[in-house]
C-alpha positions as CSV (number, residue, x, y, z in Angstrom):
1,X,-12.0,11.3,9.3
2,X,-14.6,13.7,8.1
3,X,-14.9,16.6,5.6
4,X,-16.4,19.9,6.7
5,X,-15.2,19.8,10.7
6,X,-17.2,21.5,13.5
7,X,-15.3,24.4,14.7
8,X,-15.7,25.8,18.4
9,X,-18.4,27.6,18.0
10,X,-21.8,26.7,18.7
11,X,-21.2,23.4,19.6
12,X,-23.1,19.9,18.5
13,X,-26.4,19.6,17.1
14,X,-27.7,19.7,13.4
15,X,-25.2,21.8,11.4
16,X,-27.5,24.1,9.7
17,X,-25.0,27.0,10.3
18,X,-22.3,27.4,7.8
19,X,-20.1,29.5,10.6
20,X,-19.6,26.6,12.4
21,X,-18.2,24.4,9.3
22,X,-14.3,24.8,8.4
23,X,-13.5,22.7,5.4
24,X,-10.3,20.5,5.6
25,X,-7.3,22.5,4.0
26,X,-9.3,24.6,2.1
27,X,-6.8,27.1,0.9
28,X,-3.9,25.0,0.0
29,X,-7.0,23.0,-2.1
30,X,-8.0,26.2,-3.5
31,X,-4.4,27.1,-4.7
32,X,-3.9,23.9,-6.1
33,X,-6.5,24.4,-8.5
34,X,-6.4,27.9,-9.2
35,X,-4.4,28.0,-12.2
36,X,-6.9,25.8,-13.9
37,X,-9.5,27.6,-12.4
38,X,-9.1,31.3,-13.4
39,X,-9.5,30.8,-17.3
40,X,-13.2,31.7,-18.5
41,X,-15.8,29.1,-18.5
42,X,-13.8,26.5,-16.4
43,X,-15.8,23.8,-15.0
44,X,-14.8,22.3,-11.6
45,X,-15.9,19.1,-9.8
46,X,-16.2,18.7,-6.2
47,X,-16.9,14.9,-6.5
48,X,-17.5,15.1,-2.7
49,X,-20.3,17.8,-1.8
50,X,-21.1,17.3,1.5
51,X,-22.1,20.5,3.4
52,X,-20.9,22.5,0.8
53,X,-17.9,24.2,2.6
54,X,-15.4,23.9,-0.9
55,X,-17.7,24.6,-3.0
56,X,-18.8,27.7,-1.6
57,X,-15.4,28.4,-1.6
58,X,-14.4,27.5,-5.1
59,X,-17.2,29.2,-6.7
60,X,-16.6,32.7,-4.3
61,X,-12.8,32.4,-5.3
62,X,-13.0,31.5,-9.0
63,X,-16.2,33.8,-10.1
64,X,-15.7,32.5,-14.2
65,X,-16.5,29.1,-13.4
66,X,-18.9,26.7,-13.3
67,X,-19.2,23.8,-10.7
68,X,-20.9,20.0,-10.7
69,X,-20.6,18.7,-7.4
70,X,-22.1,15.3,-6.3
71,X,-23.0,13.3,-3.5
72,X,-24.8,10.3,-2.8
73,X,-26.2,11.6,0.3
74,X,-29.6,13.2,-0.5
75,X,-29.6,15.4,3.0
76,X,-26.4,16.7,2.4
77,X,-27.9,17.9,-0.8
78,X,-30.5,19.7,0.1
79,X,-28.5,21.5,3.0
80,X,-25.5,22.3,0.4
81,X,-28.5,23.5,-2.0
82,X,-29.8,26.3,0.4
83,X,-25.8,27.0,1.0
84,X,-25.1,27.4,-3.1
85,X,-28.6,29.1,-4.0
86,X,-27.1,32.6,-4.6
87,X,-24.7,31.1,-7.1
88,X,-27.7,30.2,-9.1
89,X,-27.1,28.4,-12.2
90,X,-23.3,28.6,-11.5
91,X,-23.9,25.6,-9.2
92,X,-25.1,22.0,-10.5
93,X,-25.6,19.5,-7.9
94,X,-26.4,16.1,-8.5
95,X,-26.9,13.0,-6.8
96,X,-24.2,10.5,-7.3
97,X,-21.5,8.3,-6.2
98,X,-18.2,9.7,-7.6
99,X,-17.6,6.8,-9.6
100,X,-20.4,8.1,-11.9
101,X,-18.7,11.0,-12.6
102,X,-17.8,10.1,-16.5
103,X,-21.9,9.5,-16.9
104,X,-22.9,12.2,-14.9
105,X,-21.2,14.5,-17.3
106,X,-22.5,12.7,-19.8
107,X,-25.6,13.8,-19.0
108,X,-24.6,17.4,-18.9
109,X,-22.6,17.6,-22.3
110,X,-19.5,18.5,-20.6
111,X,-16.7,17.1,-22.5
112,X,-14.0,17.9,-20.5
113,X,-13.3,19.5,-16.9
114,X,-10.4,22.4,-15.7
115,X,-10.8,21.1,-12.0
116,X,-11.9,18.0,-9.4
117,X,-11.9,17.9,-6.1
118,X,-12.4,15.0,-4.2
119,X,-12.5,15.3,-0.1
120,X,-13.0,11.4,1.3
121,X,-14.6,9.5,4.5
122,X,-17.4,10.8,6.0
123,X,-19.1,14.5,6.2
124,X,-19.4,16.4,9.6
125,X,-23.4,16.4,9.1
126,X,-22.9,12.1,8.5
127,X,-20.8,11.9,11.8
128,X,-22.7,14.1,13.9
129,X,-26.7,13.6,12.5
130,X,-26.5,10.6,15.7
131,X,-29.1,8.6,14.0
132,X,-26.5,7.7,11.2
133,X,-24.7,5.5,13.2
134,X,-21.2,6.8,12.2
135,X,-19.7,7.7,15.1
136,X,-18.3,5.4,17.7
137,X,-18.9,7.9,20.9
138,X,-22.8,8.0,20.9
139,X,-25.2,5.5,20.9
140,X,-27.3,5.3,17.4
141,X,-28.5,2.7,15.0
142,X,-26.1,0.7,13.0
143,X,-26.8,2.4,9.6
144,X,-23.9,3.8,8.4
145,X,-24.9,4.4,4.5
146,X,-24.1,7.3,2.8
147,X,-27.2,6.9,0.8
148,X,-29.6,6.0,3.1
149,X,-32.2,5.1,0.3
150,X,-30.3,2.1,-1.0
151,X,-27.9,-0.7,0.2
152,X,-27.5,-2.8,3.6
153,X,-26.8,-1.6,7.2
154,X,-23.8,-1.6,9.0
155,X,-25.8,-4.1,11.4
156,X,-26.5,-6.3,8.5
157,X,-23.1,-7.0,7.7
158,X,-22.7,-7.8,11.6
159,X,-25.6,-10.0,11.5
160,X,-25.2,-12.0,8.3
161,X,-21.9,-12.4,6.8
162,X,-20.3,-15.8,7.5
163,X,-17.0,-15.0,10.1
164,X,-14.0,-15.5,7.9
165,X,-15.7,-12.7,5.9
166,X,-16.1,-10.2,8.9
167,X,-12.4,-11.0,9.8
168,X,-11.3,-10.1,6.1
169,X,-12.8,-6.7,6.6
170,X,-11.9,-5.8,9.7
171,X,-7.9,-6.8,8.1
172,X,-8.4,-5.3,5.0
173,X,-10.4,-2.3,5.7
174,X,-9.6,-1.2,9.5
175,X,-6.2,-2.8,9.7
176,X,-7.0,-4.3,12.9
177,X,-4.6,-6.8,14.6
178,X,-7.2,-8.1,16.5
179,X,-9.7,-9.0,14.0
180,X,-10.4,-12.5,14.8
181,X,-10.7,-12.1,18.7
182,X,-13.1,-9.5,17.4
183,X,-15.2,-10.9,15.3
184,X,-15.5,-14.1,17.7
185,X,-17.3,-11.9,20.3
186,X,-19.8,-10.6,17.5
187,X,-20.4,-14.2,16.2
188,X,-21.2,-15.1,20.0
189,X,-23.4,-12.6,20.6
190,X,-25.9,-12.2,17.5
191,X,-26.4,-15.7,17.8
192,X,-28.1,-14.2,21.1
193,X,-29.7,-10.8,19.7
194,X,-29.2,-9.2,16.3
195,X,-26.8,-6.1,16.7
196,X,-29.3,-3.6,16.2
197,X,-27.0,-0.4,18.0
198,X,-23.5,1.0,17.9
199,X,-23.1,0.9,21.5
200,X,-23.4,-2.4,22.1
201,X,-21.3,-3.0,19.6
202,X,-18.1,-0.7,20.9
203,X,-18.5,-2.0,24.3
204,X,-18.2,-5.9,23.1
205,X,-15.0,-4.4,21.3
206,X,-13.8,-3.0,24.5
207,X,-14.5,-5.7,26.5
208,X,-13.1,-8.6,23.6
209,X,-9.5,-6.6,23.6
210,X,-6.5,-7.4,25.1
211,X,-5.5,-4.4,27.4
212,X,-2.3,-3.9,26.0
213,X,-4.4,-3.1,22.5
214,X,-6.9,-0.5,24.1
215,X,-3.7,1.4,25.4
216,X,-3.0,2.3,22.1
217,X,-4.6,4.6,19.2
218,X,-7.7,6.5,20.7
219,X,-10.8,4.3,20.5
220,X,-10.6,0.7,20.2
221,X,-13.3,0.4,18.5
222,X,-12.1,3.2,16.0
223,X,-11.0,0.4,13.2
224,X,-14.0,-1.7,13.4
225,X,-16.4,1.4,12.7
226,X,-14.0,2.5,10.3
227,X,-14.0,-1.1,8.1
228,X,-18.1,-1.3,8.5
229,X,-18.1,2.4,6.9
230,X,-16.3,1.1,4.1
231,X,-18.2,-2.1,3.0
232,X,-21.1,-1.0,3.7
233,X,-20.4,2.1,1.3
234,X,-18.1,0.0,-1.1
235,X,-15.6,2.8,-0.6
236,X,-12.6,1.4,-1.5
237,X,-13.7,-0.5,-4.5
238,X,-15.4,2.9,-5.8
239,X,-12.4,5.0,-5.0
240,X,-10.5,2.7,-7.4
241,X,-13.0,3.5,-10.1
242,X,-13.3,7.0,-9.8
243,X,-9.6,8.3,-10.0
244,X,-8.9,7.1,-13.1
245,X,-12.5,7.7,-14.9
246,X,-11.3,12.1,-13.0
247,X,-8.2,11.7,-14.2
248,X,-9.3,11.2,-18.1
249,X,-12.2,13.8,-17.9
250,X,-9.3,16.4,-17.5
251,X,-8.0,18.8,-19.8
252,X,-5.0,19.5,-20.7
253,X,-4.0,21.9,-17.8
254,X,-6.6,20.9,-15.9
255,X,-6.0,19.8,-11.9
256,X,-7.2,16.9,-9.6
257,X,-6.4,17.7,-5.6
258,X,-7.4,14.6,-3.2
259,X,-8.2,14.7,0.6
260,X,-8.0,11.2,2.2
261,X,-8.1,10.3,5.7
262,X,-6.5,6.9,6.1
263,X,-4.1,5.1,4.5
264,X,-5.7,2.9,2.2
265,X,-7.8,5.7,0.2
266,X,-3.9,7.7,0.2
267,X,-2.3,4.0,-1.0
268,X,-4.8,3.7,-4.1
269,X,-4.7,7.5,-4.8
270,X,-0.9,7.3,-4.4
271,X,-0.7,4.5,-7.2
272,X,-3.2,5.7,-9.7
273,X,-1.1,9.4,-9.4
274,X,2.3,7.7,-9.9
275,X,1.3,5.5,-12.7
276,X,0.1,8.9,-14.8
277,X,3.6,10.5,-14.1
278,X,5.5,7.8,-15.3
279,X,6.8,7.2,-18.5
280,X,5.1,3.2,-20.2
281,X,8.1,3.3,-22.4
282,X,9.9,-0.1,-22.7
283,X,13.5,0.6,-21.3
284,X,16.6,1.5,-23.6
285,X,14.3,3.4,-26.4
286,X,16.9,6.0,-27.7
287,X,12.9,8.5,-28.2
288,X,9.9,8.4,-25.9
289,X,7.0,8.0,-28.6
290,X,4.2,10.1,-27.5
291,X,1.8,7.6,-26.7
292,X,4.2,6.4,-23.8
293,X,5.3,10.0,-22.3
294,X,3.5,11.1,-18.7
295,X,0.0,12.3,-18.7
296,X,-0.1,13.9,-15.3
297,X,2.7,15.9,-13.4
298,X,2.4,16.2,-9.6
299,X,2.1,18.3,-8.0
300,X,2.8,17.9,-4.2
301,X,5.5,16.3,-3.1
302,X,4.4,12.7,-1.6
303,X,1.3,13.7,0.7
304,X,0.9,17.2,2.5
305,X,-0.3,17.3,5.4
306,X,-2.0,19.8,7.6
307,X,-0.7,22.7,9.8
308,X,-0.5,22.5,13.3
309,X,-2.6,25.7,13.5
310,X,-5.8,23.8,11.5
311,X,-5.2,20.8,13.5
312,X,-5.7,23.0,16.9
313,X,-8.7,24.7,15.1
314,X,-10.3,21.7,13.2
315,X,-9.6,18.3,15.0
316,X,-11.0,16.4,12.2
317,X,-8.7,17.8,9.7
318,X,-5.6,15.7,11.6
319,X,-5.6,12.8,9.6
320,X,-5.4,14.7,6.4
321,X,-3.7,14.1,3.5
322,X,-3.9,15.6,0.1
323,X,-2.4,14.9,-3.2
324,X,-2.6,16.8,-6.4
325,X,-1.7,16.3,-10.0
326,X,-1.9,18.0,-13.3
327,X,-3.1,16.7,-16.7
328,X,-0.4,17.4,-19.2
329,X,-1.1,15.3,-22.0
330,X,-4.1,13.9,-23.2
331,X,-4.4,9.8,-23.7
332,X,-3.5,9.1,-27.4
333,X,-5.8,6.6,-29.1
């Protein structure tokens, strides 16, 4: 996962230098939205801010419009601020969770939007800022929150919830097959020491796996970090929420493109798509009635995935998956 992916130049360290970013199939996004970008006064959303990297983009390729972009992650706004400054009052960034979205403009007396983009998991500046506690491959503090300002830690959820709980997540949100033998080990050992570091954490996975499992799939401890992430940051239960509240504060016309990087986030945005293209008519009516005709048409067939040539430039972009629809109707009362 992640957004805006280091590129080979310059290396690790805090990513105050835009060069180095290269935003996850930014011009196949860009085209996308483009024809519901180029009228006058369009509003887009990047739902997804991060270091800035599409947005930058969008407002440099679509100079009539207007963008809102949020992110709950009050560093990544300040960095994407200093990135968006010469678009001046083009650029309105807010912090938010994307489920706000409908409230957020609100707020701004923006009725309807032209474009949203929404680019899932976790920014470049979350996975490499070390003291995050994202990444699986360097020791740091079990954190994990987006929003650092509100919530529990990663190593509270290891600490405190009862075990059939952990196992659930691990299933539900990682996938792993190896959940319970997992979550054995963690119950073992914080009833030693509280989990307090992510290293201690990936070597009990390595060591609580049977070998044929760590053969397979890149880090074993890949899944577990991955389900944390997402209760700690009630991803998947936000996701759910903030499709369908995008989808509605379309216009006619108006676009919705979707990065995810695993296959639950691609599942939900997958269902909430398909349920917009498909006709709620009961079967054997001889005429559709409005109110039961398709409000979106898609736009990509199934999921697209990157090319070979980003995935050799941008690692992080190999995962990718992106889906996008247009509004063509609007919900009849």
């Amino acid at each position: 996962m992640g957004r805006e992916a280091l590129s080979n130049e310059g290396g690790g360290g805090r990513p105050e230098g835009r060069s180095r970013h290269v935003p996850v199939m930014l011009q196949r996004c860009l085209d996308l939205l483009a024809p519901a970008l180029q009228r006058p006064g369009a509003v887009v959303v990047d739902c997804t801010l991060g270091l800035g990297g599409h947005s930058e983009a969008l407002l440099a390729r679509f100079p009539e419009a207007r963008l809102v972009a949020l992110d709950r992650d009050k560093e990544a706004l300040r960095l994407s601020g200093e990135r968006l400054a010469p678009y001046g009052d083009r650029a309105t960034l807010v912090h938010a969770v994307y489920d706000e979205l409908p409230e957020v403009l609100d707020r701004l007396g923006i009725a309807r939007v032209q474009g949203v983009l929404f680019d899932l998991g976790v920014s470049s500046m979350q996975l490499d800022e070390a003291d995050r506690g994202f990444a699986y491959a360097q020791d740091a503090p079990l954190d994990m929150r987006m929003d650092q300002t509100t919530g529990i830690s990663a190593a509270e959820v290891l600490n405190t919830y009862p075990p059939g709980e952990l196992v659930r997540i691990l299933r539900a949100y990682g996938e792993e097959k190896q959940a319970k033998r997992i979550v054995s080990a963690v119950v073992r050992e914080r009833a030693k020491e509280p989990f307090t570091n992510s290293a201690r954490l990936v070597e009990l996975i390595r060591n609580a796996l049977p070998q044929a499992a760590k053969r397979t799939g890149g880090n074993p401890a890949k899944r577990t970090f991955q389900a944390l992430r997402i209760e700690v940051n009630g991803e998947l239960s936000v996701l759910e929420q903030a499709i369908p509240a995008a989808v509605k504060t379309l216009d006619v016309g108006g676009r919705i493109a979707v990065l995810s990087y695993h296959s639950l986030e691609d599942r939900l945005v997958k269902q909430v798509f398909a349920a917009g293209a498909a006709t709620t008519a009961p079967p054997g009516l001889p005429v559709v009635p409005e109110r039961y005709q398709p409000r979106l048409k898609l736009l990509t067939r199934g999921a697209e995935l990157p090319t070979e040539e980003e995935v050799a430039e941008n690692r992080r972009a190999a995962p990718a998956r992106l889906r996008g629809a247009e509004r063509i109707r609007q919900d009849v009362e």
